[in-house]
Each structure stands twice: as structure tokens, then as C-alpha cells.
N, CA, C and O atoms as CSV, one atom per row, in Angstrom:
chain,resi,resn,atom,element,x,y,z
A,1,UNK,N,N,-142.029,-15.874,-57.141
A,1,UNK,CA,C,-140.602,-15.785,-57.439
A,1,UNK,C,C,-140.452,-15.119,-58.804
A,1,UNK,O,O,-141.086,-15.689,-59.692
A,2,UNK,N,N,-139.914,-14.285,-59.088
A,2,UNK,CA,C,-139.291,-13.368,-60.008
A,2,UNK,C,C,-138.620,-14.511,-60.756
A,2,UNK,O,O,-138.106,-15.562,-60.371
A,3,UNK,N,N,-138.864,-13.739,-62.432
A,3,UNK,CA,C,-138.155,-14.626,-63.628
A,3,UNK,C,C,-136.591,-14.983,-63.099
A,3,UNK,O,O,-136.276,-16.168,-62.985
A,4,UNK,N,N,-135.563,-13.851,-62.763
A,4,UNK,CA,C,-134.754,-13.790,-62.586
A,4,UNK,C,C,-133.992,-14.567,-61.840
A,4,UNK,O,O,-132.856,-15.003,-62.026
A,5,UNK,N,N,-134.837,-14.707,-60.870
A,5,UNK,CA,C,-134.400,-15.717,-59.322
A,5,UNK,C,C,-134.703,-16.922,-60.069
A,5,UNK,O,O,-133.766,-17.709,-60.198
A,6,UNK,N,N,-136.149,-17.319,-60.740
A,6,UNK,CA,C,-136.018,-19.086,-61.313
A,6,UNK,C,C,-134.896,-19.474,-62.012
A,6,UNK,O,O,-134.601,-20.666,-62.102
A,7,UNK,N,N,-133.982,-18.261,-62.711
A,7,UNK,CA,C,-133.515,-18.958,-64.139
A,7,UNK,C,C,-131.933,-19.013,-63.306
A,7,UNK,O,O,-130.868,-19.527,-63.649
A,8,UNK,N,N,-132.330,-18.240,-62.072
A,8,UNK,CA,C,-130.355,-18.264,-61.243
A,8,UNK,C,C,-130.622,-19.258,-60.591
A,8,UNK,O,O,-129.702,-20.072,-60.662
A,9,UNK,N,N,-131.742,-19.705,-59.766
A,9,UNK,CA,C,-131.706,-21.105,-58.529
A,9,UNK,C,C,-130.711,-21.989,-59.300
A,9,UNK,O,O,-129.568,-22.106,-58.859
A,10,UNK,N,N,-131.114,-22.665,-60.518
A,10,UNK,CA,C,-130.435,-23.560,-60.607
A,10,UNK,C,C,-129.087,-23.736,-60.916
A,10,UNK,O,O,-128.572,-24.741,-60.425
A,11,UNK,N,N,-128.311,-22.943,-61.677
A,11,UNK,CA,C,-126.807,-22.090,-61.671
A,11,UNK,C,C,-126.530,-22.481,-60.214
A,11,UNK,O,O,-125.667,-23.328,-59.986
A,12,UNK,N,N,-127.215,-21.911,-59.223
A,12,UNK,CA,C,-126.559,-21.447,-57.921
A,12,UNK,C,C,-126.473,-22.956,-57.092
A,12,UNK,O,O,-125.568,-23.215,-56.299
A,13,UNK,N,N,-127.635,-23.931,-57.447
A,13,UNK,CA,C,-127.453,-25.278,-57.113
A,13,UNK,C,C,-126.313,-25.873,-57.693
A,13,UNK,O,O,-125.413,-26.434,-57.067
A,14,UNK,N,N,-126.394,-25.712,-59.041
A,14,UNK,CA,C,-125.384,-26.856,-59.366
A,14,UNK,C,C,-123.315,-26.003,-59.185
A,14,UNK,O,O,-122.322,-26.705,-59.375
A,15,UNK,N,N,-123.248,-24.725,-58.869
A,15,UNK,CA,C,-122.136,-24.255,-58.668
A,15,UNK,C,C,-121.971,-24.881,-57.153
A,15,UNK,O,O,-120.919,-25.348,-56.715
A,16,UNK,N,N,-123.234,-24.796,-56.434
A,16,UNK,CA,C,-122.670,-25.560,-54.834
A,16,UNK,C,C,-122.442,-26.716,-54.749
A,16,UNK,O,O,-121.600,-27.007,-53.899
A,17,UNK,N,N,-123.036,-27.823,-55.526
A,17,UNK,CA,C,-122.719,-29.517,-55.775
A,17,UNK,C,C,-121.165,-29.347,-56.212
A,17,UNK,O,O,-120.333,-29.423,-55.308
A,18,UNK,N,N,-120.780,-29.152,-57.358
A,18,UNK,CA,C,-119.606,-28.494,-57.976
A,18,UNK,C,C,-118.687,-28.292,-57.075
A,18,UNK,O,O,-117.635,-28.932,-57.039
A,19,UNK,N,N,-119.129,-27.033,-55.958
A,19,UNK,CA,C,-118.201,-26.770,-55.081
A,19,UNK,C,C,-117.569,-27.649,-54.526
A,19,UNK,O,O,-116.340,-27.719,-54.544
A,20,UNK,N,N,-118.667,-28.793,-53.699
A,20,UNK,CA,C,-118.282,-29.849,-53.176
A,20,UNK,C,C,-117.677,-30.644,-53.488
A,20,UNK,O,O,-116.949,-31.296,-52.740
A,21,UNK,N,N,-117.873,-30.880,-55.205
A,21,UNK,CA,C,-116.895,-32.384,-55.145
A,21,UNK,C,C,-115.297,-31.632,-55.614
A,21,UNK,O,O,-114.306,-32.284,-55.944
A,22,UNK,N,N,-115.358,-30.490,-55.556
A,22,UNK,CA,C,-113.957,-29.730,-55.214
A,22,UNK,C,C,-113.257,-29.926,-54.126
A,22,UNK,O,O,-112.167,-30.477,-54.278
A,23,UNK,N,N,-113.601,-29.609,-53.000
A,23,UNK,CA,C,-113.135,-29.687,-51.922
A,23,UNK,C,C,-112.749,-31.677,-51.141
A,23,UNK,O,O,-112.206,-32.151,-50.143
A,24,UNK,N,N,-113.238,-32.035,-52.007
A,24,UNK,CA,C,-113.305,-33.604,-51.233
A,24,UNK,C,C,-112.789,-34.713,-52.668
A,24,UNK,O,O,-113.250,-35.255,-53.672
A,25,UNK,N,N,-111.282,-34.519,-51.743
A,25,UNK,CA,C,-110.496,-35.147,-52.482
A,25,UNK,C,C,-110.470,-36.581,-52.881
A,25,UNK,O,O,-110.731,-37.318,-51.930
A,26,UNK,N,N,-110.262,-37.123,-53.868
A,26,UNK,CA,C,-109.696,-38.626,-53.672
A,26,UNK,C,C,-109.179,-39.357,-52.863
A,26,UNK,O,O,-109.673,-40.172,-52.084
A,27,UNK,N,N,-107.889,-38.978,-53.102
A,27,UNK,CA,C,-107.034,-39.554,-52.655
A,27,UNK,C,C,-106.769,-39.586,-50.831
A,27,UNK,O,O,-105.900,-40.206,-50.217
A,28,UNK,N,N,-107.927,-38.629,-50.254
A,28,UNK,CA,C,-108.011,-38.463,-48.627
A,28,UNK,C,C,-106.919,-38.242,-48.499
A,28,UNK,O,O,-106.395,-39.143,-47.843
A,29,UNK,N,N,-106.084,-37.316,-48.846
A,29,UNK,CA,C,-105.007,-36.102,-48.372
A,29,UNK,C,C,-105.466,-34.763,-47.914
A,29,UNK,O,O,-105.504,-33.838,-48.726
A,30,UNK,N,N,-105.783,-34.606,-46.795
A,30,UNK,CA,C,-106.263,-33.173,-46.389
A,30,UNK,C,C,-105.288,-32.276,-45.866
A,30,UNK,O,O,-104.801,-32.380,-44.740
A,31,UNK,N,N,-104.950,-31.206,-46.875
A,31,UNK,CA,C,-103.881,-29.975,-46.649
A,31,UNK,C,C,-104.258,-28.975,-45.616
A,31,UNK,O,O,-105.383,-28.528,-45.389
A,32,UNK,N,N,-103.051,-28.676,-44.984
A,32,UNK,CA,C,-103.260,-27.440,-43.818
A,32,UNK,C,C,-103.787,-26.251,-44.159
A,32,UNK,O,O,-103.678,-25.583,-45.187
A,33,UNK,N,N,-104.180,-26.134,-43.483
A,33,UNK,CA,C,-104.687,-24.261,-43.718
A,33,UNK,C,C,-104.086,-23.296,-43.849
A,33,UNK,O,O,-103.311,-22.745,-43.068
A,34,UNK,N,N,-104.464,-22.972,-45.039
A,34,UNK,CA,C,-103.282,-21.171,-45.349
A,34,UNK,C,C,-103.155,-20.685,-44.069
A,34,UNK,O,O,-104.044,-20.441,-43.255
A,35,UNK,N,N,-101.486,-20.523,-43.932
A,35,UNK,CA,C,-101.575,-19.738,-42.477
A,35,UNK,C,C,-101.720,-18.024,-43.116
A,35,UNK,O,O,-101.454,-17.481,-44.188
A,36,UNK,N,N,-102.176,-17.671,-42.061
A,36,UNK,CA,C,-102.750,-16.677,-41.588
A,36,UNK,C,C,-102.022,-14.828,-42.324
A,36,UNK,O,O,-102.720,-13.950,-42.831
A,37,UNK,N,N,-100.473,-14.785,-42.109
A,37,UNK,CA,C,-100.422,-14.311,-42.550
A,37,UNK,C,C,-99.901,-14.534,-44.708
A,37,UNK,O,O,-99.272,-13.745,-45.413
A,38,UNK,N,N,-100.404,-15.647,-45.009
A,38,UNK,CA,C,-100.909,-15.461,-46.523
A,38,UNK,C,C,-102.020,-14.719,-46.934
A,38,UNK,O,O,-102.248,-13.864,-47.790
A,39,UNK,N,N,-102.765,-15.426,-45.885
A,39,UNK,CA,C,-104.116,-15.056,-45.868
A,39,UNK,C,C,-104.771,-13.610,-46.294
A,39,UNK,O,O,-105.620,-13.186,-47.079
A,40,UNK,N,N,-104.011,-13.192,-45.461
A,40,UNK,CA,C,-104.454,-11.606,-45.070
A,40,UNK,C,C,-103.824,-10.823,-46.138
A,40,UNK,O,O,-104.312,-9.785,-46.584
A,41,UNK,N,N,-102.319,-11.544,-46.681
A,41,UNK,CA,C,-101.444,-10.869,-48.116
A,41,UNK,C,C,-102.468,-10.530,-49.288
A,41,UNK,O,O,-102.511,-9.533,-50.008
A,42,UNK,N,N,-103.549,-12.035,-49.254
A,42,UNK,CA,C,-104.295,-11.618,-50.523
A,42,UNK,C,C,-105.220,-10.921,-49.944
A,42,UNK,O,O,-105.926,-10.405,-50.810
A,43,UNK,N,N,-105.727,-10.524,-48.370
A,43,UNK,CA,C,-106.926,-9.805,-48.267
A,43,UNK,C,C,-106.741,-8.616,-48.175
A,43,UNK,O,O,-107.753,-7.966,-47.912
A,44,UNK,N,N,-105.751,-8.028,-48.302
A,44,UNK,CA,C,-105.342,-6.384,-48.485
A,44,UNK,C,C,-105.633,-5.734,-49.719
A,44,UNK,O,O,-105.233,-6.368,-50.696
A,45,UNK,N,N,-106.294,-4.504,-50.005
A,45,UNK,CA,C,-106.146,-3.865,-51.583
A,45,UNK,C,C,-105.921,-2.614,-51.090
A,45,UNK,O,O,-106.012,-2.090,-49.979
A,46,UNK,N,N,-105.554,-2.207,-52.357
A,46,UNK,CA,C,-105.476,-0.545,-52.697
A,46,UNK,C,C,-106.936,-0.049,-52.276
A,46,UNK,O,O,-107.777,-0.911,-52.532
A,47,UNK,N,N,-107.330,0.816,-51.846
A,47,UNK,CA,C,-108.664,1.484,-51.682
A,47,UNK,C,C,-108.883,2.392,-52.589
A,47,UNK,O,O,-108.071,3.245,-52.949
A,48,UNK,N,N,-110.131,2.220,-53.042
A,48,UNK,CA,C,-110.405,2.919,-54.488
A,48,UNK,C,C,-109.961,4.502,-54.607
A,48,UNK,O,O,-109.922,5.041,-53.501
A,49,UNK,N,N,-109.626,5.340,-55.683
A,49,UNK,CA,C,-109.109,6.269,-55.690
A,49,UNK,C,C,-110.793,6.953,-55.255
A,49,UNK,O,O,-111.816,6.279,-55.386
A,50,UNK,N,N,-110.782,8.481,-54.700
A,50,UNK,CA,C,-111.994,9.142,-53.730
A,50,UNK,C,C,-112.427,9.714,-55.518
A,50,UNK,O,O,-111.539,9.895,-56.350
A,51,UNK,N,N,-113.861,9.915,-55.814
A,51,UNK,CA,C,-114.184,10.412,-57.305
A,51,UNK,C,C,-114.008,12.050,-57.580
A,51,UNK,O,O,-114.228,12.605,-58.656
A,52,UNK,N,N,-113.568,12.675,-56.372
A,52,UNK,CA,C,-112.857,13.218,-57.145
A,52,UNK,C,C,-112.323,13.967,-57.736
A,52,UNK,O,O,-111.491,13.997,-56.830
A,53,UNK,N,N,-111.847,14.856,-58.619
A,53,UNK,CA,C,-110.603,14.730,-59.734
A,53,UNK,C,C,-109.503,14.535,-59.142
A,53,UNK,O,O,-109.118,14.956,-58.051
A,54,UNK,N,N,-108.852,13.686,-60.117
A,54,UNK,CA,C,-107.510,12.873,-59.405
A,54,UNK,C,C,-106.566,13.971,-60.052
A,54,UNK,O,O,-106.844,14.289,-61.209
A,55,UNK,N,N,-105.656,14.490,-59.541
A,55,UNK,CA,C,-103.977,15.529,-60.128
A,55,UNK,C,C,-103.377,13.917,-60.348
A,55,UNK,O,O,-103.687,12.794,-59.952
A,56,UNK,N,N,-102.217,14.593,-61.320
A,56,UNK,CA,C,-101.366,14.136,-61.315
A,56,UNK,C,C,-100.486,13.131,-60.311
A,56,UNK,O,O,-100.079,12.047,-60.730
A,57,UNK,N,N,-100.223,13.594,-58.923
A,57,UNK,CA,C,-99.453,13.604,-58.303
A,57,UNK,C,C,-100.252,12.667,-57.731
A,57,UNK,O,O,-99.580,11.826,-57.134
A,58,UNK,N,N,-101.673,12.442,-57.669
A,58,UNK,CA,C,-102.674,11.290,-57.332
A,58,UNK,C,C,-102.234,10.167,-58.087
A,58,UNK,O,O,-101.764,9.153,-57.572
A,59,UNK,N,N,-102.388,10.348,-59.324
A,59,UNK,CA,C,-102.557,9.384,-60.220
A,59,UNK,C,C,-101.335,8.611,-60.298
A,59,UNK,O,O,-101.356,7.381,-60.320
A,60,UNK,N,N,-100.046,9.439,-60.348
A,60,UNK,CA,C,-98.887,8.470,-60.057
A,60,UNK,C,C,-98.592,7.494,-58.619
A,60,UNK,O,O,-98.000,6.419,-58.518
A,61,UNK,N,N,-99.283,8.371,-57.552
A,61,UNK,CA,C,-98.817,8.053,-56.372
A,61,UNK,C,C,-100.206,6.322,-56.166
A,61,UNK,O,O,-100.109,5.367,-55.395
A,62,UNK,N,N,-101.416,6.664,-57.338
A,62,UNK,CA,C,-102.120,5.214,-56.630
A,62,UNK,C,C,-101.533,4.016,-57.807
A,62,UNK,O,O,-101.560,2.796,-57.640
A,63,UNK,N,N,-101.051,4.690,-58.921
A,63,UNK,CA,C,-100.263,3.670,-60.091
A,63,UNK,C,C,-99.058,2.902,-59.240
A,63,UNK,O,O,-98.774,1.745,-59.552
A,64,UNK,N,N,-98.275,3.648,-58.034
A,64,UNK,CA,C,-97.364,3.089,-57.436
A,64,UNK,C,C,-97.966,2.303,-56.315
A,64,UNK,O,O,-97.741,1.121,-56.575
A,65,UNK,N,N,-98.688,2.412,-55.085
A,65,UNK,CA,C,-99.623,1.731,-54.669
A,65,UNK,C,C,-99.654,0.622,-55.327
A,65,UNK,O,O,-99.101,-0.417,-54.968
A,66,UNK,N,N,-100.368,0.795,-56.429
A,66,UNK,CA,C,-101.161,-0.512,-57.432
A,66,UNK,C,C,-99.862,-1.277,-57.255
A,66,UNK,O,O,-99.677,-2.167,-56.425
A,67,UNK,N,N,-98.913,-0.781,-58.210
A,67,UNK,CA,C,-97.718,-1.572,-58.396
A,67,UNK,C,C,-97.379,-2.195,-56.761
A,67,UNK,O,O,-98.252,-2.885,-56.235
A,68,UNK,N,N,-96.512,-2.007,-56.255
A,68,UNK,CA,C,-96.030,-2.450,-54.800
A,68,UNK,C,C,-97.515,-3.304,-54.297
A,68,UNK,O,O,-97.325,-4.215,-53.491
A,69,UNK,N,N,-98.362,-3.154,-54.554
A,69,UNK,CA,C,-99.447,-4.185,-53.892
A,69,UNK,C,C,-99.667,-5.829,-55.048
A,69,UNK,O,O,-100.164,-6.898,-54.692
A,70,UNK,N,N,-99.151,-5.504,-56.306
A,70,UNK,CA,C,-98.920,-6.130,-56.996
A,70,UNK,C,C,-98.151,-6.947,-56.719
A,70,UNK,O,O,-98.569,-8.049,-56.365
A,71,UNK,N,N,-96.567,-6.643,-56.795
A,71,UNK,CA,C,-95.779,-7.672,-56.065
A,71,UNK,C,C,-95.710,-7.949,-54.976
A,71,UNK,O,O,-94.806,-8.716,-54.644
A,72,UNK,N,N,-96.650,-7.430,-53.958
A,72,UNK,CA,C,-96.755,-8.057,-52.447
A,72,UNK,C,C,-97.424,-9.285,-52.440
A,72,UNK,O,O,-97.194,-10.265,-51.733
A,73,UNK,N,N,-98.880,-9.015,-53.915
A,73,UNK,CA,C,-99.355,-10.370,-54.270
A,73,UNK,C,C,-98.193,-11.316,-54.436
A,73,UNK,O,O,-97.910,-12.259,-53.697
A,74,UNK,N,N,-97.325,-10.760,-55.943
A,74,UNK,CA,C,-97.303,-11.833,-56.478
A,74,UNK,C,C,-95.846,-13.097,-55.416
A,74,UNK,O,O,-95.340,-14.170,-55.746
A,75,UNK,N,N,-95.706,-12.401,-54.413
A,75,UNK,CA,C,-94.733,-12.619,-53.512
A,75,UNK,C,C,-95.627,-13.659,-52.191
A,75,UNK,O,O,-94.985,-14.422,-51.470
A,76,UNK,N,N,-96.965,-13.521,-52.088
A,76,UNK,CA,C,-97.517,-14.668,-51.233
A,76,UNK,C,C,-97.720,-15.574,-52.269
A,76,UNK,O,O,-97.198,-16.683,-52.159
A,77,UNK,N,N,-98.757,-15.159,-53.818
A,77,UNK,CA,C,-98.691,-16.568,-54.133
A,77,UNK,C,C,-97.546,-17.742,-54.126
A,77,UNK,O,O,-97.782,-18.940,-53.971
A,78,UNK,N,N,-95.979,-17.018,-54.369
A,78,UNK,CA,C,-95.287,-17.492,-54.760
A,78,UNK,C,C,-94.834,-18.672,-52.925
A,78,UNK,O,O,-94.473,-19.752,-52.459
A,79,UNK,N,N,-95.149,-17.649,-52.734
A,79,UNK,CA,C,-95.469,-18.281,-50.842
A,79,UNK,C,C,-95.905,-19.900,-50.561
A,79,UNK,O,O,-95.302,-20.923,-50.236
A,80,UNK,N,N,-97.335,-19.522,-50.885
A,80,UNK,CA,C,-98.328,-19.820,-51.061
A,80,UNK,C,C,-98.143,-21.601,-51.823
A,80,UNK,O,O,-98.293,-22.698,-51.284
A,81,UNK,N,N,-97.806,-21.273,-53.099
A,81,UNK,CA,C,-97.578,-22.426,-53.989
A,81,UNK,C,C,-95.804,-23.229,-53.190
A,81,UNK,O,O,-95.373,-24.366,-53.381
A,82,UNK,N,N,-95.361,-22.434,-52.583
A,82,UNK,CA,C,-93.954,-23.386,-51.643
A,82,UNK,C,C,-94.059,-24.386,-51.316
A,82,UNK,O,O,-93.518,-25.481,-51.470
A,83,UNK,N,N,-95.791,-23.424,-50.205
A,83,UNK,CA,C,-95.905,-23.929,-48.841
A,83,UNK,C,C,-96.575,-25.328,-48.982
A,83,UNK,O,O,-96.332,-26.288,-48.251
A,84,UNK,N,N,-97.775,-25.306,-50.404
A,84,UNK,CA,C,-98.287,-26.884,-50.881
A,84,UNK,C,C,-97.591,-27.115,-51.655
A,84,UNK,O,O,-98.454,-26.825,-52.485
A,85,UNK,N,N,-96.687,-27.415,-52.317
A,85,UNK,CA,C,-95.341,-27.874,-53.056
A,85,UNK,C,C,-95.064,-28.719,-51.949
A,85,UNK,O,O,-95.375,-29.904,-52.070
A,86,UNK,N,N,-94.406,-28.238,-50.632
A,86,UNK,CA,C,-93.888,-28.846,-49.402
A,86,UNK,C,C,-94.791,-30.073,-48.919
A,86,UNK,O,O,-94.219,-31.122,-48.621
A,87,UNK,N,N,-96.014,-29.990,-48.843
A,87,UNK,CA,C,-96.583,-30.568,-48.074
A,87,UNK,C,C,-97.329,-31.618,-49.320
A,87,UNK,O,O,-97.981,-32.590,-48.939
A,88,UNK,N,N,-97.219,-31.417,-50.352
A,88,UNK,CA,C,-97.029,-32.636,-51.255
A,88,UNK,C,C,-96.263,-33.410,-51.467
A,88,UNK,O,O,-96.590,-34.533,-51.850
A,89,UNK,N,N,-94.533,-32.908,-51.211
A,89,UNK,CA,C,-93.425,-33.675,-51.202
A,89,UNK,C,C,-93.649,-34.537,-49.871
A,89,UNK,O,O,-93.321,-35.712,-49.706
A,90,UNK,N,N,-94.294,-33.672,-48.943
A,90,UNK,CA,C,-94.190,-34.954,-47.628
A,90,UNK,C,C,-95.427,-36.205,-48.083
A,90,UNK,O,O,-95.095,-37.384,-48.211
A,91,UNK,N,N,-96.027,-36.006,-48.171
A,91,UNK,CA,C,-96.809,-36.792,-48.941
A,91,UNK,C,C,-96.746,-37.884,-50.123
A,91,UNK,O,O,-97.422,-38.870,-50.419
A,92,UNK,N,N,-95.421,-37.130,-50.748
A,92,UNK,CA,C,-95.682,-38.396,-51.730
A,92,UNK,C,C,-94.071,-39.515,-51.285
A,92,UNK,O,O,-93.731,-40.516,-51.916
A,93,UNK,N,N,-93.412,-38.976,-50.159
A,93,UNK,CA,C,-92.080,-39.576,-49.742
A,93,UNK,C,C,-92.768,-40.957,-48.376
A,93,UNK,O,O,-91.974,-41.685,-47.781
């Protein structure tokens, strides 16, 4: 085993223990699953600009891209944080 791999195993162990006691709540409240189309809101990106030389008319047109994919984000999180907002209020009523 390579220096590299000994000195990451254990990082990579203790980020997966970690993981776990993330996911496994206290209080045994288990939340629904992001529906589907949230999901996919954050799995969309801009595709990298091609290398290249970018014109002008590139460079504005993937700055606008960027932008409009920006607030498409910031429009599921806002989703997103509703939808468990909601399902905490049922929860704590």
C-alpha cells in the first residue's frame, strides 16, 4: 500500500462513521424523500465553456446561463427548505 493510501484510509473511515451518526436521528423522525423534481433542480449545470477561445458574445451568453441557473438553484433550495419546514410543523403539532 502506497504512503498516500495509509495516511487517507483513516480520514476515509472516520468521514463514513461520521456519516452515519448523521443520518440516524434521535429523535426517530424519518423525513420524506426529496421529491424528484428538486432533485434533478440541483442536478442540472451549465456545461463547461468548449477551450476554445471564447468571443465575446460566448462569454456574455455563458455569464447569463450561469446567472438563470443560479436562481433556478436558488429557487429549489428555497423549495426545498418549505418542503422540511412543512413536515417539521407536522411533527411538532
Amino acid at each position: 500500500m502506497k504512503l498516500k493510501a495509509k495516511l487517507l484510509l483513516p480520514f476515509v473511515l472516520i468521514a463514513m462513521t461520521l456519516g452515519g451518526c448523521v443520518t440516524s436521528g434521535s429523535n426517530g423522525v424519518s423525513l420524506a424523500p426529496i421529491p424528484g423534481d428538486i432533485a434533478a433542480c440541483f442536478n442540472s449545470i451549465v456545461p463547461a465553456p468548449k477551450q476554445d477561445t471564447l468571443t465575446k458574445r460566448d462569454i456574455v451568453r455563458l455569464i447569463g446561463d450561469l446567472k438563470k441557473s443560479e436562481a433556478s438553484k436558488q429557487g429549489c433550495g428555497k423549495r426545498l427548505i418549505n418542503y422540511y419546514d412543512t413536515q417539521r410543523a407536522v411533527f411538532e403539532n
